[in-house]
C-alpha positions in Angstrom: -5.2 -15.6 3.2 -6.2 -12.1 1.6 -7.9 -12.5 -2.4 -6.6 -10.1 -4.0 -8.9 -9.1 -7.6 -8.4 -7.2 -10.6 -11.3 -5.8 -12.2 -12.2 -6.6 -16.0 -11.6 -3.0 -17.2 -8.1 -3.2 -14.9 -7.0 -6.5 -16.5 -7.3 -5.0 -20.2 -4.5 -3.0 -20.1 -2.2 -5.0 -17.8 -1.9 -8.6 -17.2 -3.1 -9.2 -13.3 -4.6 -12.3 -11.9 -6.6 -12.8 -9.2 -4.0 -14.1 -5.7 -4.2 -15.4 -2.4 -1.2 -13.9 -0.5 -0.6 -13.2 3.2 -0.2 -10.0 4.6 -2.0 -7.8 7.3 -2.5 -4.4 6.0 -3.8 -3.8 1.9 0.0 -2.9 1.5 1.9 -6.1 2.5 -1.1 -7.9 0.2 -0.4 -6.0 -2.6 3.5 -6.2 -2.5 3.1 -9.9 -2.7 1.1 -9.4 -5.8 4.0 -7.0 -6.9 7.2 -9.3 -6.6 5.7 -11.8 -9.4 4.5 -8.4 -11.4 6.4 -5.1 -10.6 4.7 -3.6 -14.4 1.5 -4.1 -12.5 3.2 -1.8 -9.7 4.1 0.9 -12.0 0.4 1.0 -13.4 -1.6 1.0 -9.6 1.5 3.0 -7.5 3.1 6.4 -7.7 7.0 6.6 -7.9 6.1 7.3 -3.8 4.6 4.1 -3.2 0.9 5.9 -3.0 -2.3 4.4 -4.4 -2.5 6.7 -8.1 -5.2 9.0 -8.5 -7.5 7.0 -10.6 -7.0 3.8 -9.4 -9.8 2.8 -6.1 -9.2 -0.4 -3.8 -11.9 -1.6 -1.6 -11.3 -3.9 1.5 -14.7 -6.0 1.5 -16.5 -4.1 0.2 -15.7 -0.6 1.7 -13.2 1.9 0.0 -9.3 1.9 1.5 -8.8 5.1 3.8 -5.4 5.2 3.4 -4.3 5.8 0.2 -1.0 6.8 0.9 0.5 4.1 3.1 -2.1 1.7 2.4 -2.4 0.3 6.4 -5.8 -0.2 5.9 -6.4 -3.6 7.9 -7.0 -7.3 5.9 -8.5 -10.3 7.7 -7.5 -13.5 6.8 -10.7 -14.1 4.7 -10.6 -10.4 2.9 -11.1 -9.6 -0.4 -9.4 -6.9 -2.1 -10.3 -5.4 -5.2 -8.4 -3.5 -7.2 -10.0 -1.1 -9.9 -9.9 1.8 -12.2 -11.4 4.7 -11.5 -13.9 5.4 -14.4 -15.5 9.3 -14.8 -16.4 11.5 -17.6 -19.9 11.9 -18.9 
């Protein structure tokens, strides 16, 4: 099953832990994540159901195409990460 991780810097201003839930696509993983925490959904998804601006998910290791739908594809051993996007100088 797909591990889904919140970063450190994610988990300080809302409760997330790490999961193992099914799914094929980054989407379906994260809606399992989302039925046991929908303030976590508010905080990573626009009212549209699109990844925010300044929040990034990577699918081992490489950044999510689609932010939008989120159909990127998971394999049963993926790991998802979940993460602010930092900037400023």
């Amino acid at each position: 099953m797909p591990q889904v991780v919140f970063t450190p810097n994610l988990r300080r201003h809302v409760e997330c832990a790490s999961a193992q839930v099914g799914g094929t696509t980054v989407g379906e993983a994260l809606e399992q994540v989302f039925e046991t925490n929908p303030r976590l959904q508010r905080y990573v998804l626009d009212d549209q159901g699109a990844l925010r601006k300044h929040m990034l998910v990577f699918v081992d290791g490489s950044p999510a195409r689609d932010r939008i739908q989120l159909s990127d594809p998971v394999e049963e051993s993926s790991e998802i990460f979940v993460m602010q996007a930092l900037s400023g100088g």
